[in-house]
N, C-alpha and C positions, 0 to 999 in steps of 0.2 A: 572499292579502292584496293589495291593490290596491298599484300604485304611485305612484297619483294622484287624485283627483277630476274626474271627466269628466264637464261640467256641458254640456249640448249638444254643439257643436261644439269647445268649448273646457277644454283641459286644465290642471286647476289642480295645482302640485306640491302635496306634502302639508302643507308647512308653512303654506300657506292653507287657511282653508274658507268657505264660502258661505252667508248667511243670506239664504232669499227669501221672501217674500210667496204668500199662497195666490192661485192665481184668476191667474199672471201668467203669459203663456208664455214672456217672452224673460227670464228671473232674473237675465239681465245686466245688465239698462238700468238705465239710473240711476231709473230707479221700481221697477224689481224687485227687488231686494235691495243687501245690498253683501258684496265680500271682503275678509275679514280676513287679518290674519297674525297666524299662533299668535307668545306669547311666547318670546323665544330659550330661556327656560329651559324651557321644553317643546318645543322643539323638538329640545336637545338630549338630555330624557330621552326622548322616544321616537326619535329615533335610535340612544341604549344600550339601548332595548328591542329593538328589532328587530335590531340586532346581536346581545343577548345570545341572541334567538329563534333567529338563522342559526346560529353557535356549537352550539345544541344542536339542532338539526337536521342540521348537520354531522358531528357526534358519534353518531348516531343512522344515519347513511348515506344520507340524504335527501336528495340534493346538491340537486337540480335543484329542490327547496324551499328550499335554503339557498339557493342563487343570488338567488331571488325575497325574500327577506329584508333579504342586503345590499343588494339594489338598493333597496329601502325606506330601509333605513338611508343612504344617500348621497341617496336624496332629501330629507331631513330634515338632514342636514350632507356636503356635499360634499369635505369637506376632512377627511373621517374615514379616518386613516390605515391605523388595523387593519384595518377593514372591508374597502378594497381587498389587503391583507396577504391576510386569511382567505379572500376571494373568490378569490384567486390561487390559494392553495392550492388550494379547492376545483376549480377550472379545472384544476390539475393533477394531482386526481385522477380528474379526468376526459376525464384524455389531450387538451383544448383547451389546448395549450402556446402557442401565441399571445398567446390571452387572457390565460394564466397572465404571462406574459413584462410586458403589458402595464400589467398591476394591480399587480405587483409596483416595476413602473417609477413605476407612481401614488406606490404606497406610499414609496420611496426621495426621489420630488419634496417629498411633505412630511412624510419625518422619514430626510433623509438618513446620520443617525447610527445608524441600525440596524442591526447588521451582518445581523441572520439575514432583512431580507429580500434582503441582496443573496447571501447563502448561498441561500436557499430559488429566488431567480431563477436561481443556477448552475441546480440542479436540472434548471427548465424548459429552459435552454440544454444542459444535458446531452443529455436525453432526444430533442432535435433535433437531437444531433451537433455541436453549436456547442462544441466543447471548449476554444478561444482565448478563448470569451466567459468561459468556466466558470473560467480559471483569473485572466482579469481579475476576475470579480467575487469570487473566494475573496480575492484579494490586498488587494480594497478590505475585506472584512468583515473580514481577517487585520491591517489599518492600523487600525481600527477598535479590534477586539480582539485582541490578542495572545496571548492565552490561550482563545481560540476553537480549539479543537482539532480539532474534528471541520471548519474549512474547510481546514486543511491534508492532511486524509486524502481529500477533496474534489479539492482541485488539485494533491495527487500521483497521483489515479487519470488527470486529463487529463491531466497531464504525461506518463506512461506509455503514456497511447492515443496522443500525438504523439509517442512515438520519443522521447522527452526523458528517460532512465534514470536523468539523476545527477541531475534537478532532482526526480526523484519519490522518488528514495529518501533524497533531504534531507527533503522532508515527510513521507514516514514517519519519519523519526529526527526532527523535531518531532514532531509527534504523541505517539512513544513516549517523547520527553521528559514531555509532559503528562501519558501514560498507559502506566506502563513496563509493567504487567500487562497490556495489551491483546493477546489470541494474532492477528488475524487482519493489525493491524500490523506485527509479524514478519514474516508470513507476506509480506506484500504486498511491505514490503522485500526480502525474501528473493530474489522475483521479481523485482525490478526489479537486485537484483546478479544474479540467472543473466544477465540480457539484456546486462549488463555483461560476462557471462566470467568473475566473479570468485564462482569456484562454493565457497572458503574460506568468505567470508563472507554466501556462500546455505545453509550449512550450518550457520554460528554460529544464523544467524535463526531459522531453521526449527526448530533446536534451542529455540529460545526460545518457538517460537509451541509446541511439544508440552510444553514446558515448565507451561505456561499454560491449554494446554486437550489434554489425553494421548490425546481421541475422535476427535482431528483424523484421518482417515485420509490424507486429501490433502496432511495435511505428511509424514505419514511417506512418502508416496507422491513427493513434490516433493522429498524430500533424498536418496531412494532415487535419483533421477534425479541430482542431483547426484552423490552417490556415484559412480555409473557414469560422470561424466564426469570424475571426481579420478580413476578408473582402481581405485578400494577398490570392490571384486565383490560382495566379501561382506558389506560392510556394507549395499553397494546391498541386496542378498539378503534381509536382514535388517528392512530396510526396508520391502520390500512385501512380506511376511509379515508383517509387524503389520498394514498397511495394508489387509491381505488379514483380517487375524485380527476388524480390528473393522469388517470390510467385503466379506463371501465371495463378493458380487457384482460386484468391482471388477474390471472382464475387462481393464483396461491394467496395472493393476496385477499382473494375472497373466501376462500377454505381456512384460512386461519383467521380470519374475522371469526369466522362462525365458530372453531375450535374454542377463541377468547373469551366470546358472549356467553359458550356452555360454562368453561370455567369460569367465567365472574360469578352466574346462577349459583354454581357448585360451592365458591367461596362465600360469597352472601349467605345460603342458607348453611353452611359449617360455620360463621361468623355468629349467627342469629343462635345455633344449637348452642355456643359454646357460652354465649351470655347470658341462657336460660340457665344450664348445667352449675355455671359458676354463681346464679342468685339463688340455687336449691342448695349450693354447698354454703352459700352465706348464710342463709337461712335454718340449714339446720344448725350448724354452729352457732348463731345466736340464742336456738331455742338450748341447745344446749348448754350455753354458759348460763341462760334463766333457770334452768334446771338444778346447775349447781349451786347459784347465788340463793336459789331457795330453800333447800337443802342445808346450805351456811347457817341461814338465818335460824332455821327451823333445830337445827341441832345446836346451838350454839348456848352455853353456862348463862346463865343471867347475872348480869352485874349486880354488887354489891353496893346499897341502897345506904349511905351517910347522910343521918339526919346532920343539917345545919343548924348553928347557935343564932338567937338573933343577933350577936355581937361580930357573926362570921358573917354572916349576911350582910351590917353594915359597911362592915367596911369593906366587902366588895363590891358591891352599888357606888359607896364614895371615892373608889378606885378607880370605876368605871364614868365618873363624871367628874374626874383628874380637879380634886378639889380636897385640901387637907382635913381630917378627920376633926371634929370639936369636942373639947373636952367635957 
């Protein structure tokens, strides 16, 4: 499909066209014909035709037909926002992140209340390592909409590529607000507390994300690692054995089996040392308070021996059987 009418040397866009005379060679001069301009209302249906064409040509995987399409369609209205929208896309899936960058930039000039094309331009920014752009534009699509859920899982994954742990595991706890069933949310948070240290609450998540999706092997396999760093063996153990159960190929998941098993051994027997070590220190400390309570005894004054009256006697026996003394 053309993108123009090319009448000699001269290019007419498509919302003109040309009426000339037989028998004339220059169809331009004012004896040889004249151009028109289509009516705007046909102008702007076939610019929704040629949009609707690239659309299904896009869908179809025909990119580099679809390309030639939209361009049709912006020569018939230039200020068509989807169009550059959908050519972006196609641009990016055709790894020209430039051009994607570019059209999407069109697209936000005039209809800057869109949130998913400044979501869809992360994307582009993404895939070029621009991760500060990725999380600028999730924040503008996120002001936009606040129940856009998918740009917070968006610019908690670049938070996370920049070393930023607590601002990414805020967006996945948005996200999981929006979407509490989602397993791979969990998961993502989950990750971003290990990088924190805080392997408790890497093990709540990951509990959540097998919750959610039980094929996961890679959660079981990511909490089996936390386990190992809470110092619990055999839950590690535990953990990639399942990992291993619904994954027999999983060779890390088998080398840190085997790491766990050594250290549970290692922990058991330092376990069993440390409960001998502490009945020798019981023990001798008990032998040594007998040592001293003997010592007490054995060094100790002897009390002083008051014979009793038998009048002192009685009356502590008739005291003792709480009954008044008789005269």
């Amino acid at each position: 499909m053309p993108l123009a009418i090319r009448i000699g040397a001269v290019r007419l866009p498509l919302r003109f066209f040309y009426i000339g005379f037989p028998g004339v060679d220059n169809p331009l001069t004012p004896m040889g014909g004249w151009i028109y301009r289509l009516p705007e209302v046909q102008v702007q249906s076939r610019a929704e035709q040629a949009y609707e064409q690239g659309m299904e040509l896009l869908a179809r995987g025909e990119y580099l037909i679809a390309l030639e399409a939209f361009a049709v369609a912006l020569e018939f209205r230039s200020d068509f926002a989807a169009v550059y929208f959908s050519r972006a896309y196609t641009y990016t899936l055709l790894e020209q992140f430039d051009k994607a960058v570019a059209d999407y930039s069109k697209a936000i000039t005039l209809d800057h209340l869109n949130p998913w094309a400044y979501l869809y331009r992360s994307y582009a920014h993404a895939a070029q390592g621009n991760q500060d752009l990725v999380v600028q534009d999730c924040s503008e699509a996120i002001n936009i909409n606040p129940r856009l859920s998918i740009a917070y899982i968006e610019r908690g994954y670049a938070a996370f590529k920049l070393g930023r742990y607590d601002e990414a595991a805020n967006d996945f706890t948005s996200f999981i607000t929006l979407n509490p069933n989602d397993s791979s949310a969990y998961f993502c948070r989950a990750i971003a507390h290990s990088e924190l240290n805080n392997q408790e609450k890497c093990v709540q998540d990951l509990t959540m994300a097998i919750k959610y999706n039980p094929n996961d092997f890679s959660a079981y396999f990511c909490r089996g690692i936390a386990f190992q760093h809470l110092g619990e063996f055999q839950n590690a153990i535990d953990d990639y054995n399942q990992a291993l159960a619904i994954n027999p190929e999983y060779c890390q998941a088998l080398a840190n089996r085997e790491a766990a098993e050594a250290a549970l051994v290692k922990a058991r027997m330092n376990s069993n040392a440390t409960k001998v070590a502490r009945a020798k220190r019981t023990r001798k400390k008990a032998e040594s308070l007998l040592v001293r309570l003997q010592d007490a005894v054995q060094n100790s004054p002897p009390a002083d021996v008051v014979e009793e009256t038998d009048e002192e006697r009685r009356k502590r026996v008739d005291k003792k059987m709480c009954r008044t003394p008789s005269h």
